[in-house]
Each structure stands twice: as C-alpha cells, then as structure tokens.
C-alpha positions as CSV (number, residue, x, y, z in Angstrom):
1,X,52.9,-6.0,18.9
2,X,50.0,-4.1,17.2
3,X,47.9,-1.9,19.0
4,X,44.3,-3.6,19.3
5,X,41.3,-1.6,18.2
6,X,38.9,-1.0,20.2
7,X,36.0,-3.7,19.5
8,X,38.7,-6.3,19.6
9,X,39.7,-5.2,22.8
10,X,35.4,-5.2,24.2
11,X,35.1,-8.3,23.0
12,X,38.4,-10.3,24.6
13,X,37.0,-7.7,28.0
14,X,33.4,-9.4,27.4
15,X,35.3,-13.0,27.1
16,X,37.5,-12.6,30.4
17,X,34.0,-12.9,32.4
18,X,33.4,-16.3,30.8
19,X,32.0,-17.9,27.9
20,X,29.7,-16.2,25.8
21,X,27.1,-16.4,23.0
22,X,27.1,-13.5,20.2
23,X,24.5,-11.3,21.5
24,X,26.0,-11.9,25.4
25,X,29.4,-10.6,23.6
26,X,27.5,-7.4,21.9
27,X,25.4,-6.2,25.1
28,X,28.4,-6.6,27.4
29,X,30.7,-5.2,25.1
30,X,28.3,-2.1,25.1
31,X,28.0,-2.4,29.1
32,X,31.2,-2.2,29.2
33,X,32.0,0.7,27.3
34,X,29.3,2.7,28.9
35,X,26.9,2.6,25.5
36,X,29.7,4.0,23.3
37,X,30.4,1.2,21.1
38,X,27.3,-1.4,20.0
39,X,28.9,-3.8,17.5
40,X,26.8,-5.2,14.9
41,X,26.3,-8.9,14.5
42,X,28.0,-8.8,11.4
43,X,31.3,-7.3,12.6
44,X,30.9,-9.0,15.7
45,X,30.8,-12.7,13.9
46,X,33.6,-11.4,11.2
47,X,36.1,-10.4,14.2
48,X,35.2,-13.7,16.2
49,X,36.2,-15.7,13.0
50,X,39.7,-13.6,12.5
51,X,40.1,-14.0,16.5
52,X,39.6,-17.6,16.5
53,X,42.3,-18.1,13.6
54,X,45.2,-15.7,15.6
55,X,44.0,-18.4,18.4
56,X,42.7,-16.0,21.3
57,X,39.1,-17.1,21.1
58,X,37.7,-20.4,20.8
59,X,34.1,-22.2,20.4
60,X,33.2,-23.1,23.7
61,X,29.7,-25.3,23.4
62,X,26.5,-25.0,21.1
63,X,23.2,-25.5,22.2
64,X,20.0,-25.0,20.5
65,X,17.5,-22.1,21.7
66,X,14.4,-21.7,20.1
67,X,15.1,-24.3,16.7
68,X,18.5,-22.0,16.6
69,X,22.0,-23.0,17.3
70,X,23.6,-20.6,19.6
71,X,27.4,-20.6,19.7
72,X,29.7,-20.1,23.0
73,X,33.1,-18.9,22.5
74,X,35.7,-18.6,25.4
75,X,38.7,-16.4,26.0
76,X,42.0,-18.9,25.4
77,X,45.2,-18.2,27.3
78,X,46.8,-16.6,24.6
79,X,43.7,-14.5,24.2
80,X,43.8,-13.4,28.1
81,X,47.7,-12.9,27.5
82,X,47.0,-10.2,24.8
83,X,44.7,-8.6,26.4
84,X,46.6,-8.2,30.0
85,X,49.1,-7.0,27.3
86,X,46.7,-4.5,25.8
87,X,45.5,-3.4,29.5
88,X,48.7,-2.6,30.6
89,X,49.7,-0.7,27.1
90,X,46.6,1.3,27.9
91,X,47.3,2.0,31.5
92,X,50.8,3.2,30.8
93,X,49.5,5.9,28.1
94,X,46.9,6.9,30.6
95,X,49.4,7.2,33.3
96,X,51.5,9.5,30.6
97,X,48.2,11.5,29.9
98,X,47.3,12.3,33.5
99,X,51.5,13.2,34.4
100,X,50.8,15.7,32.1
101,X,47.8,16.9,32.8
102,X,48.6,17.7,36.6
103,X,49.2,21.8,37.6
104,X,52.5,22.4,36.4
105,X,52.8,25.4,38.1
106,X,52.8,28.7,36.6
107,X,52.7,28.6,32.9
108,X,51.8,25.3,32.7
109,X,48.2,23.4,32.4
110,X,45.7,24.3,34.8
C-alpha cells in the first residue's frame, strides 16, 4: 500500500467527523492541520473525484443553498479502513522518530 499524501489524508480526517460539503472539507482540513495546509477548491474537487472512483468517499446528499447545489460526501468503510491504515503507518514512524530522539547517553542526542 502507497503512502497517502498529505491532503488526501485531511480530507478522509475531515470525512471521519461526518458528512461534508466542499468548503466544510477545506476549513476543517485546515483546522485540522493547525493552518498549515488550505486546499484550494480546485484540488479539493479533483482529489474528491479520484477518491470517489478508488471507492473511499462517496456523495452523501445535495441540497440547494442560495440558487446553488451544495454537494455532501461521506467517508465509506473502505475509506475509514485506509485511513486507520494510514494513522497507524504514521504512528509507528513517529514512535521510530521519538525512540530515537530520547538521551542516548553520552555521545548520543541530547
């Protein structure tokens, strides 16, 4: 299995919480990652379209907001699958990093 970049990986995060519309997906997604990442519609709607064809997101329910159609898409359970996967790939790297970063005694990394 591929590592998942990272705006993949904010928007299945955004999706675990529950159904949302596009612009729900890019402020949480930038919640979530603390303001370092704000996706841009366009990237936003192309990676919902590729997600939706590997089968971890899907449309969830339309309504119309102003004269304007907003779309809801949902995680699938595939989609939450891959992403526990992803989590836990992360959390094992991050265990890794901080092994290594402990004292090591003399000589090794403060």
């Amino acid at each position: 299995m591929r590592q998942m970049q990272e705006p993949t990986f904010l928007i299945l995060t955004a999706l675990a919480a529950g159904p949302q519309h596009g612009y729900g997906v890019i402020t949480d997604a930038e919640r979530i990652s603390d303001g370092q990442v704000r996706l841009r519609a366009g990237t936003l709607y192309a990676a919902l379209d590729r997600l939706q064809a590997e089968g971890l997101v899907a449309a969830d329910r339309e309504e119309i907001v102003d004269g304007r159609v907003r779309r809801y898409y949902r995680l699938t359970g595939d989609g939450a699958t891959r992403l526990a996967a992803e989590a836990e790939r992360m959390r094992r790297h991050a265990r890794a990093a901080t092994a290594r970063l402990r004292p090591a005694g003399p000589g090794g990394v403060a």
